[in-house]
N, CA, C and O atoms as a printed pandas DataFrame, in Angstrom:
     atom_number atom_name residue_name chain_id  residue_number  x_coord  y_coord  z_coord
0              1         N          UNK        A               1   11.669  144.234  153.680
1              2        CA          UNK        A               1   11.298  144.076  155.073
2              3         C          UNK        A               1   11.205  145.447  155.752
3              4         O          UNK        A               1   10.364  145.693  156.617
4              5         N          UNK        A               2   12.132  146.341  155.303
5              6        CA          UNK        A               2   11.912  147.565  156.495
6              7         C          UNK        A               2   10.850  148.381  155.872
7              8         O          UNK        A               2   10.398  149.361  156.463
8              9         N          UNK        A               3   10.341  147.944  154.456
9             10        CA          UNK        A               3    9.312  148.720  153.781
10            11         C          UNK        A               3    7.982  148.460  154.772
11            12         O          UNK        A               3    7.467  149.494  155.197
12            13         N          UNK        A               4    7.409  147.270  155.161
13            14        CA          UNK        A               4    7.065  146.845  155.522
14            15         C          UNK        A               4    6.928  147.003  156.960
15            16         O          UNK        A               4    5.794  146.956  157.437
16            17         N          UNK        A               5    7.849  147.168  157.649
17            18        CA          UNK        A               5    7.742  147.850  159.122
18            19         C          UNK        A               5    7.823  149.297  159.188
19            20         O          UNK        A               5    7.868  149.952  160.229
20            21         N          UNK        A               6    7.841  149.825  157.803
21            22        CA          UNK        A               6    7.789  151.167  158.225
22            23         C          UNK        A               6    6.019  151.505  158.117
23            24         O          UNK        A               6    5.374  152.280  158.823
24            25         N          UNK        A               7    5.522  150.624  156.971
25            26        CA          UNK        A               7    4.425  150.515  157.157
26            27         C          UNK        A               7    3.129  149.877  157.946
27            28         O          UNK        A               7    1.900  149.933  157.900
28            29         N          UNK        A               8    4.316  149.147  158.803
29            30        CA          UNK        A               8    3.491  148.630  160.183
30            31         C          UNK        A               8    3.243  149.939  161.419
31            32         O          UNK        A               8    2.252  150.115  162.128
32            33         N          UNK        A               9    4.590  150.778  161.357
33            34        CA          UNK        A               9    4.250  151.637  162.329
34            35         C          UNK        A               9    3.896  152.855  162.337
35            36         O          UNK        A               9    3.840  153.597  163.317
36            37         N          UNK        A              10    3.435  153.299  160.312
37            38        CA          UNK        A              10    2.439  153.831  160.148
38            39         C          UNK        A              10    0.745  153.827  160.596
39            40         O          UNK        A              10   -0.097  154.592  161.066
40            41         N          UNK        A              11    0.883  152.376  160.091
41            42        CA          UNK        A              11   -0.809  151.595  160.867
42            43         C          UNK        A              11   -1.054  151.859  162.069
43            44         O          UNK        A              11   -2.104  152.277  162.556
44            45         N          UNK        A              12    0.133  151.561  162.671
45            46        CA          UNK        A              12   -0.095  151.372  164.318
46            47         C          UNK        A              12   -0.393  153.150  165.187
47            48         O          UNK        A              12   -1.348  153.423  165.915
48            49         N          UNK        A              13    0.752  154.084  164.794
49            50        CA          UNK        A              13    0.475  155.230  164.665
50            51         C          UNK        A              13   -0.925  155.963  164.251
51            52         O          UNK        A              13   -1.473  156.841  164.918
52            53         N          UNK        A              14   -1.333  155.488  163.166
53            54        CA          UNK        A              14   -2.502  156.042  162.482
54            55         C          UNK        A              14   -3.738  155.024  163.235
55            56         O          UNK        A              14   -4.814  155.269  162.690
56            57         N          UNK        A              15   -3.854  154.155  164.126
57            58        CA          UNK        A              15   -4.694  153.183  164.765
58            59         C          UNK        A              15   -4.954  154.580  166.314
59            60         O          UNK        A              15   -5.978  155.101  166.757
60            61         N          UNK        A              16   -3.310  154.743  166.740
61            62        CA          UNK        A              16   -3.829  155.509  168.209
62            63         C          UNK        A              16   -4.023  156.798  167.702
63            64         O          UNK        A              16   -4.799  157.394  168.448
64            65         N          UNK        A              17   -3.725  157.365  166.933
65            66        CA          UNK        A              17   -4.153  158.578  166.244
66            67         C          UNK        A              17   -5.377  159.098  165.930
67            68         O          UNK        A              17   -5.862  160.227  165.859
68            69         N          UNK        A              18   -5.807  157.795  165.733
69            70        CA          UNK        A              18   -7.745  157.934  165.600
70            71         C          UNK        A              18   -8.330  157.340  166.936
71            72         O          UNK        A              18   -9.528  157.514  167.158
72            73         N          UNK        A              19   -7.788  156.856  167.567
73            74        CA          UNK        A              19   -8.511  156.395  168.809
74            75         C          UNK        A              19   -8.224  157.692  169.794
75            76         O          UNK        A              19   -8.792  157.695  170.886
76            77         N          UNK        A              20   -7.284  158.888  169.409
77            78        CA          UNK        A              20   -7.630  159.408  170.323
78            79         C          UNK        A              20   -8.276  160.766  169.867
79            80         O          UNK        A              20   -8.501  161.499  170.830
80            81         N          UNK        A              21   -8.739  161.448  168.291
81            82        CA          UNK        A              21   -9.607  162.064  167.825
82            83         C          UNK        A              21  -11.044  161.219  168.346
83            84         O          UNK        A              21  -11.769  161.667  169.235
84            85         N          UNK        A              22  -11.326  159.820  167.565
85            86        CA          UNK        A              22  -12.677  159.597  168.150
86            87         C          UNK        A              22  -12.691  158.975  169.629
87            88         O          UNK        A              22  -13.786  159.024  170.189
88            89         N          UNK        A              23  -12.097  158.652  170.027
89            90        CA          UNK        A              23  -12.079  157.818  171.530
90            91         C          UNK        A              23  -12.875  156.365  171.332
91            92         O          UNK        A              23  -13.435  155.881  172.316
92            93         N          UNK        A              24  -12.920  155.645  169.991
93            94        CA          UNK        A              24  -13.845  154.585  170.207
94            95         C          UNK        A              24  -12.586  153.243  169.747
95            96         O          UNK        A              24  -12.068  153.116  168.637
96            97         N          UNK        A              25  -12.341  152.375  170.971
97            98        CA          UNK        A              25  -12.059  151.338  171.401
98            99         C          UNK        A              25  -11.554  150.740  170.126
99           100         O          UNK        A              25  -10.342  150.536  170.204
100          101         N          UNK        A              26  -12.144  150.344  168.822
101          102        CA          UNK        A              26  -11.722  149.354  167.983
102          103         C          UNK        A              26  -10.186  149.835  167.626
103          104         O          UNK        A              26   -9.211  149.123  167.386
104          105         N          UNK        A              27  -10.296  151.464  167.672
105          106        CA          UNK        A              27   -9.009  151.586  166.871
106          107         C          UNK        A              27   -7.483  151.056  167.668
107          108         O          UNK        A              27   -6.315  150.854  167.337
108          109         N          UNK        A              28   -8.238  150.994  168.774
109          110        CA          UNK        A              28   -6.930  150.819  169.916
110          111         C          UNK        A              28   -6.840  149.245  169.513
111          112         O          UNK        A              28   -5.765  148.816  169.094
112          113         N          UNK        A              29   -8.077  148.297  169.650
113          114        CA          UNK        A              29   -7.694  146.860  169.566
114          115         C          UNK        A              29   -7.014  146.671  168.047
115          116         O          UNK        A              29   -6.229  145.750  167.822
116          117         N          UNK        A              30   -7.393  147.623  167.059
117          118        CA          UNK        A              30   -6.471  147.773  166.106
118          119         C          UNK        A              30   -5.501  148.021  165.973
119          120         O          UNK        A              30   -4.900  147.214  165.263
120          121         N          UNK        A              31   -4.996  148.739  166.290
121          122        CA          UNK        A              31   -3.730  148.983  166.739
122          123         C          UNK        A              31   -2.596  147.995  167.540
123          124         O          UNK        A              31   -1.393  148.045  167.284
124          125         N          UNK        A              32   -3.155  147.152  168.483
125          126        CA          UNK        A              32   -2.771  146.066  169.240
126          127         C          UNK        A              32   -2.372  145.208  168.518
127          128         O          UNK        A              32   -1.225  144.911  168.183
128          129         N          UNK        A              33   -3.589  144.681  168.197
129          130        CA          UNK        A              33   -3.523  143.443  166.697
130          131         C          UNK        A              33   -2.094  143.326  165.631
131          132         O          UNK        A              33   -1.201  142.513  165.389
132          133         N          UNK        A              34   -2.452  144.443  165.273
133          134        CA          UNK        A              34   -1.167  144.944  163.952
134          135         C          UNK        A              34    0.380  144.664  164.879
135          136         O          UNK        A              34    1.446  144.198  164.477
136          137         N          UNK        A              35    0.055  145.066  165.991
137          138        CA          UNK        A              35    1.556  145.480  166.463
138          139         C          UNK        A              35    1.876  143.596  167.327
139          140         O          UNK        A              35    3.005  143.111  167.395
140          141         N          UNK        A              36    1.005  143.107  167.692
141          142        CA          UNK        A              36    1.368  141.700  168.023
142          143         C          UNK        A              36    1.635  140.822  166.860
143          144         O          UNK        A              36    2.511  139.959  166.910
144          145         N          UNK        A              37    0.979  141.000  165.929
145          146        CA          UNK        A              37    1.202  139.972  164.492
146          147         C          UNK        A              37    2.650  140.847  163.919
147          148         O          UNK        A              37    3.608  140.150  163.584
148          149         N          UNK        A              38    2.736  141.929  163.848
149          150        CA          UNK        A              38    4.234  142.532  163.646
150          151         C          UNK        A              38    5.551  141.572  164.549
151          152         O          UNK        A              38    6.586  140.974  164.257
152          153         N          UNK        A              39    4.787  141.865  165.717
153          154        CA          UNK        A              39    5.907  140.656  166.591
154          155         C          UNK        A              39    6.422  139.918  166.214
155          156         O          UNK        A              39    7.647  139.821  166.128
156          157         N          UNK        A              40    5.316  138.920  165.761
157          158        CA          UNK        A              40    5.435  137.554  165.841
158          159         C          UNK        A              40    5.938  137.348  164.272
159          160         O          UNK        A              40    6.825  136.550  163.969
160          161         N          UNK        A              41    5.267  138.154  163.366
161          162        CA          UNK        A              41    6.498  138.192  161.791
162          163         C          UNK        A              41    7.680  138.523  162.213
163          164         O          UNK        A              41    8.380  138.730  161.222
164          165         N          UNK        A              42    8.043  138.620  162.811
165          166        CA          UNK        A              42    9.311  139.778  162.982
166          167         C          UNK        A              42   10.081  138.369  163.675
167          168         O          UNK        A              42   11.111  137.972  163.129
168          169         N          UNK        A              43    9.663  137.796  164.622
169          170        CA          UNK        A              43   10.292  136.556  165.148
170          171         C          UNK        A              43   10.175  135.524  164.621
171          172         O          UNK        A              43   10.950  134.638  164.981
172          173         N          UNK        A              44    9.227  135.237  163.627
173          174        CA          UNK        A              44    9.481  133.629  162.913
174          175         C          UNK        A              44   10.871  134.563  161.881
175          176         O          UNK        A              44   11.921  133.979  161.614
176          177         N          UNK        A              45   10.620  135.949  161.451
177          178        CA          UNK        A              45   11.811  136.290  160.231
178          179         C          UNK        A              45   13.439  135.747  160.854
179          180         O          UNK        A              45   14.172  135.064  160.140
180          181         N          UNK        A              46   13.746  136.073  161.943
181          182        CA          UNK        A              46   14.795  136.690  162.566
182          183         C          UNK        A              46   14.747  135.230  163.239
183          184         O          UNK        A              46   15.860  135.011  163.717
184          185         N          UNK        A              47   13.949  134.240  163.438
185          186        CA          UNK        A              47   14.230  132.471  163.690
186          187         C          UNK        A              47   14.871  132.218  162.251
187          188         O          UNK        A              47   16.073  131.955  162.251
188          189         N          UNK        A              48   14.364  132.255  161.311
189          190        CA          UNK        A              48   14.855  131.437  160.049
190          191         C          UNK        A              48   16.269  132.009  159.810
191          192         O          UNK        A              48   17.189  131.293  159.414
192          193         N          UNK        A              49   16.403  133.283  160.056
193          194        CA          UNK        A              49   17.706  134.150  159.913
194          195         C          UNK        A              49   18.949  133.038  160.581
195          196         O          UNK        A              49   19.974  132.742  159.968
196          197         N          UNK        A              50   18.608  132.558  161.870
197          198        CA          UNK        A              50   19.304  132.609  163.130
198          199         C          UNK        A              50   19.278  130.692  162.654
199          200         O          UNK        A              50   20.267  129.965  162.757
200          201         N          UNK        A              51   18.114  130.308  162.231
201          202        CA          UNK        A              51   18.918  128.789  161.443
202          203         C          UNK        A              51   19.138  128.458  160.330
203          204         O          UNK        A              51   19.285  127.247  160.170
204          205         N          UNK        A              52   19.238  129.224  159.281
205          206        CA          UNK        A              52   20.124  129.386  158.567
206          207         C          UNK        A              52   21.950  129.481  158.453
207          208         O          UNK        A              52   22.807  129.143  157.637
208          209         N          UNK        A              53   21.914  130.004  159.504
209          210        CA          UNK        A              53   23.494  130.697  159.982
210          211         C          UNK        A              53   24.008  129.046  160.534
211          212         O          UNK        A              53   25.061  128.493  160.218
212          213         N          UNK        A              54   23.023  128.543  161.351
213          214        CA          UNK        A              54   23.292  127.297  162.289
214          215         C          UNK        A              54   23.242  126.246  161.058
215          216         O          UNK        A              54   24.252  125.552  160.940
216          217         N          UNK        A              55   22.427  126.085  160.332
217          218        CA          UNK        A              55   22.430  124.574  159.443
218          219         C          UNK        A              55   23.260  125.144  157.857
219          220         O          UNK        A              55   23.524  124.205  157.106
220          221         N          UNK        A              56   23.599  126.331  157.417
221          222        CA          UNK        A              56   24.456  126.274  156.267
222          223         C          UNK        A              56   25.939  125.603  156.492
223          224         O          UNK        A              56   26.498  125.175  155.482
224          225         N          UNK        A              57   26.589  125.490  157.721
225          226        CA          UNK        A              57   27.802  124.780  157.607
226          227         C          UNK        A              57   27.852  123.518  157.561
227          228         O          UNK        A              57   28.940  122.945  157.520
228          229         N          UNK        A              58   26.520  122.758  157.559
229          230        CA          UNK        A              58   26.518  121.221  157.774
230          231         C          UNK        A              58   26.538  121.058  156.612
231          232         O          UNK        A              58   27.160  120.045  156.292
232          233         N          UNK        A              59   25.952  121.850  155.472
233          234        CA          UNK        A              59   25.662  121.193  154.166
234          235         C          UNK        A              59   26.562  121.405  153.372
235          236         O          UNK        A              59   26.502  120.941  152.233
């Protein structure tokens, strides 16, 4: 997992990095993209984490 976010905020880095050498728009909505779907992995991970903890004592 942190392999993985380290390589998310490579992308994301290397997205505004080129948007601000060329100044053309996609890299920024690229950049966006990556970093909202990062979110949202990051919160279904850290949900299953959080019921796990809650439903292992029932069983």
């Amino acid at each position: 997992m942190r392999i993985v976010a380290v390589l998310v905020a490579i992308g994301i880095g290397a997205s505004v990095f080129a948007f601000i050498f060329t100044r053309e728009r996609r890299y920024l909505v690229l950049g966006w993209r990556l970093f909202r779907y990062a979110i949202i992995v990051a919160l279904l991970f850290f949900a299953l984490l959080i019921l796990e903890r809650v439903l292992v004592p029932f069983v």
